[in-house]
C-alpha positions in Angstrom: -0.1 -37.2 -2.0 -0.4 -37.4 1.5 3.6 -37.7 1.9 3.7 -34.1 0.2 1.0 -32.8 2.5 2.8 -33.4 5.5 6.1 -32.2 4.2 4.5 -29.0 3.2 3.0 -29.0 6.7 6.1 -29.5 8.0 7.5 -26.6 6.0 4.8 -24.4 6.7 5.9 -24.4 10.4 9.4 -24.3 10.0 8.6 -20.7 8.1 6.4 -19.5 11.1 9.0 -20.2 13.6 11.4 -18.1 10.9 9.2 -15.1 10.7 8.8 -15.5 14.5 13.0 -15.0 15.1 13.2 -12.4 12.5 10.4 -10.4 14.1 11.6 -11.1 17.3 15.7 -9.7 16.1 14.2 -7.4 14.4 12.3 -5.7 17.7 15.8 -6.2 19.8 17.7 -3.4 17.2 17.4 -0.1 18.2 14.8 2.4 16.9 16.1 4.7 14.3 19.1 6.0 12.5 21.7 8.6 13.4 22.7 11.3 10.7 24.7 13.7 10.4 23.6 17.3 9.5 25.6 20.6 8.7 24.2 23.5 10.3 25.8 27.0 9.4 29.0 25.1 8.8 29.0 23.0 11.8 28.1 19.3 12.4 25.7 18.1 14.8 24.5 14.4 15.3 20.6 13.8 15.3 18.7 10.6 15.5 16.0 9.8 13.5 12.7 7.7 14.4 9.0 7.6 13.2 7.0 7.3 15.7 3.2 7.5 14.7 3.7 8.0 10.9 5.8 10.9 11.9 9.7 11.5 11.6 11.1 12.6 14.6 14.5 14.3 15.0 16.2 14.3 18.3 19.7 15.9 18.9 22.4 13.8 20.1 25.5 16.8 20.0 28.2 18.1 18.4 30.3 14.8 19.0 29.2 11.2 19.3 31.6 8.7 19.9 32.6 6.0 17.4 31.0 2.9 19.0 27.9 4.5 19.4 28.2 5.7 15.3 28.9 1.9 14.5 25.8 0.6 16.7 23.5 2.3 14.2 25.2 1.6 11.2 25.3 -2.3 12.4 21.7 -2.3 13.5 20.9 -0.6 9.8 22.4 -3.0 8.2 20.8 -5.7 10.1 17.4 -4.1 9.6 17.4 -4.2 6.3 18.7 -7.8 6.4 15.8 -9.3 8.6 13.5 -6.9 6.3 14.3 -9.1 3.2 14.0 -12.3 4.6 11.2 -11.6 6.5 9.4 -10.2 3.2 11.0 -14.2 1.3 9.1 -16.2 4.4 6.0 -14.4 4.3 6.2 -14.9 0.5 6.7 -18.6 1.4 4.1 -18.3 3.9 1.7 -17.3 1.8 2.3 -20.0 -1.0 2.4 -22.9 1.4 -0.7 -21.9 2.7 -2.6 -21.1 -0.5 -0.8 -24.8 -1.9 -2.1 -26.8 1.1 -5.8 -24.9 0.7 -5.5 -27.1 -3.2 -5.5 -24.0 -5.0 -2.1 -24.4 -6.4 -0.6 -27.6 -7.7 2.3 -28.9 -6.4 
């Protein structure tokens, strides 16, 4: 029993340092998303944050260029990658902890 213990110990920390990184990649991406919205038959760029609960739209222009169109597409995608496995390890989290507190069997 003990042998499970520690291996479930070991586990435990191994998911911390996990949630750690992913928090810690997840803060380097940049805030928001850029979109695209038709005005009168025109397009103009706007990027979208919350900030506070609130969604705030701030105009980037008419034309934004390609590799800055592709950072926020990249950096949605990652954000919604480091979401998911952040939500698995605090799942995992949550269960190691509750197993090694005896209220679950192993």
């Amino acid at each position: 029993m003990k042998i499970i213990k520690s291996v479930l110990k070991e586990e435990l920390a191994n998911s911390l340092a996990m949630k750690k990184n992913y928090e810690k990649e997840l803060a380097k991406l940049p805030k928001g998303s850029l979109i695209k919205k038709n005005v009168k038959g025109h397009e103009y760029y706007y990027l979208v944050v919350r900030e506070k609960g609130k969604v705030k739209f701030t105009y980037k222009g008419k034309e934004v260029c390609d590799k800055e169109i592709q950072k926020y597409k990249q950096a949605k995608e990652y954000r919604a990658k480091y979401r998911k496995l952040l939500s698995q390890v605090k799942k995992q989290i949550k269960f190691l902890r509750s197993t090694l507190r005896g209220k679950q069997s192993v």
